[in-house]
C-alpha positions, 0 to 999 in steps of 0.5 A, a space after each residue: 500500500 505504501 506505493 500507492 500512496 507514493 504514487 497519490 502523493 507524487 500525482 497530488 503533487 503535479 496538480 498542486 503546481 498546475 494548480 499554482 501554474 493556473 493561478 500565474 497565467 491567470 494573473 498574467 493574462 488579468 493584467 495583460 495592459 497594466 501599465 501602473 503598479 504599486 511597485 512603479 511601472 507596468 505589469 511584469 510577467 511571473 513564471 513558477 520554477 518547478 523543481 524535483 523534490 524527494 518524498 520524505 518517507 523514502 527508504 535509501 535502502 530499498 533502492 527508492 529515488 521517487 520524486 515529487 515536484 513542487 513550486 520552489 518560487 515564482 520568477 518576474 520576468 525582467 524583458 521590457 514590454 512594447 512601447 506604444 505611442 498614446 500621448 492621452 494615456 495617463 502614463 505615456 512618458 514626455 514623447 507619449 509613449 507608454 510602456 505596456 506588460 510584457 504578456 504575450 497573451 497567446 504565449 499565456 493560452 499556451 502555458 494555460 492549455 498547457 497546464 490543463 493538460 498536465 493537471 488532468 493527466 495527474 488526476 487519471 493517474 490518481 484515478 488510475 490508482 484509486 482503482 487499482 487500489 480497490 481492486 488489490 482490496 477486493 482480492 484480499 477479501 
């Protein structure tokens, strides 16, 4: 049973960073044209970085190298976004030019279709467990 519970928890641990994912295109593509911020300028893109983690209940002498993965931080992206010229926009600068996000919303349909598809493969692959697990029950009965 221990292994089907790595399993669940190495599946869990997929949807969680899509989840997370999700949540970043999500803010991305909400401010795709804003051009002021608390922190002064535009809207600067945010990638998560994932990164391999190990279970915590593995046993090194059993040979185990199971990973989870895990959102370890998020990451603004620091490239510059297109100047626009818009002299009656609250923002433009002195030549009327303003400065809009660097979003790239077909890149973001991309991450966002992308992640859908990586969370749902995660939770067959937890339903595909939770069968397998019944089944191993039902034999033992």
């Amino acid at each position: 049973m221990g292994d089907f519970f790595s399993a669940m928890k190495i599946a869990g641990s997929g949807m969680a960073a899509q989840r997370t994912r999700l949540n970043i295109v999500a803010s991305n593509l909400a401010n795709a044209q804003t051009t002021r911020t608390a922190e002064g300028g535009p809207y600067k893109r945010k990638d998560p970085v994932f990164e391999a983690v190990a279970l915590p209940e593995q046993d090194p002498e059993l040979g185990q190298n199971v990973q989870a993965v895990e959102v370890t931080r998020i990451v603004q992206d620091t490239s510059q976004g297109k100047m626009v010229y818009d002299p009656d926009h609250p923002d433009a600068n002195a030549e009327g030019y303003v400065q809009l996000p660097n979003v790239e919303v077909v890149e973001e349909m991309v991450n966002m279709l992308s992640a859908t598809r990586s969370y749902s493969a995660n939770a067959s692959v937890l339903q595909s467990i939770k069968q397998m697990a019944r089944r191993a029950i039902d034999l033992i009965r």
